[in-house]
N, C-alpha and C positions, 0 to 999 in steps of 0.2 A: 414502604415508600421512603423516599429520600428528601432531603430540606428541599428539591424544588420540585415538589408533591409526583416526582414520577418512581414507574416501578421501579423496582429491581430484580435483573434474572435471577434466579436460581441457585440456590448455593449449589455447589459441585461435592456429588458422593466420594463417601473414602474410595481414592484406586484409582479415581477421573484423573485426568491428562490438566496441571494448570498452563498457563499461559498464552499463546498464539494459537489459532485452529487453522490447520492448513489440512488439504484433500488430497494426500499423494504428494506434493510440494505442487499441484498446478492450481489451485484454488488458495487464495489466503483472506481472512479476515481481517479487518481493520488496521489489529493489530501488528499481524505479520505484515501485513502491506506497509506501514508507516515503515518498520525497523526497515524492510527491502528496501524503498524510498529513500531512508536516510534523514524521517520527518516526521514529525510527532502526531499521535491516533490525534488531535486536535485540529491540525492545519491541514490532515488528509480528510478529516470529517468537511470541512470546508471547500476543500477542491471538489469531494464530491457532492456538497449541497450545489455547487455552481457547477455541475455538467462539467470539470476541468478533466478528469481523469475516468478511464475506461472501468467499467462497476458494472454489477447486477443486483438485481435482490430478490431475494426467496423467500416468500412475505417480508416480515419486517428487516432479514438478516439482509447484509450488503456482502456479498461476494466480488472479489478481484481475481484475476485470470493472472496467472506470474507472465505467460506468453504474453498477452494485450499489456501488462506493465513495461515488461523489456523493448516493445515498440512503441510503450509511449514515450519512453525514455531515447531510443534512438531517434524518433523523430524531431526531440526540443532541441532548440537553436543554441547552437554551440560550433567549437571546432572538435573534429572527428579524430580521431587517432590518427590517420595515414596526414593529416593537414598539419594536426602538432609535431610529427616529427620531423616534417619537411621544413616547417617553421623551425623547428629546432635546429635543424640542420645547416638553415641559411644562413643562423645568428652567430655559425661558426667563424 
């Protein structure tokens, strides 16, 4: 256990894979999901404690879909590329 009395997994046998677990690159863990986002396994723990971003989970583990991340990502409010360049274009 850890100073704030919860487990901890598992050490990893000699030969195991360290860092990010991803499924073919279409499934990613926390981990990987935070680096793809751009945003730390801390502030992605939080968007998915509030329902903000597309998740599963397979008992305890939280799985992320890379497809369902890149459409949660096209869909935040922003300007799109064809609109920045047109912008770009006007400020000529």
């Amino acid at each position: 256990m850890n100073a704030a009395g919860r487990m901890q997994p598992p050490k990893k046998l000699p030969g195991q894979g360290l860092g990010p677990r991803t499924i073919n690159g279409a499934a990613l863990d926390v981990r990987a999901a935070a680096a793809f986002l751009g945003t730390t396994e801390k502030a992605l723990r939080g968007m998915i404690g509030r329902q903000l971003v597309p998740h599963r989970r397979l008992n305890s583990r939280i799985i992320l879909i890379r497809s369902e991340l890149e459409s949660f990502l096209i869909g935040l409010p922003g300007v799109t590329l064809d609109e920045a360049k047109t912008n770009g274009e006007a400020r000529r």
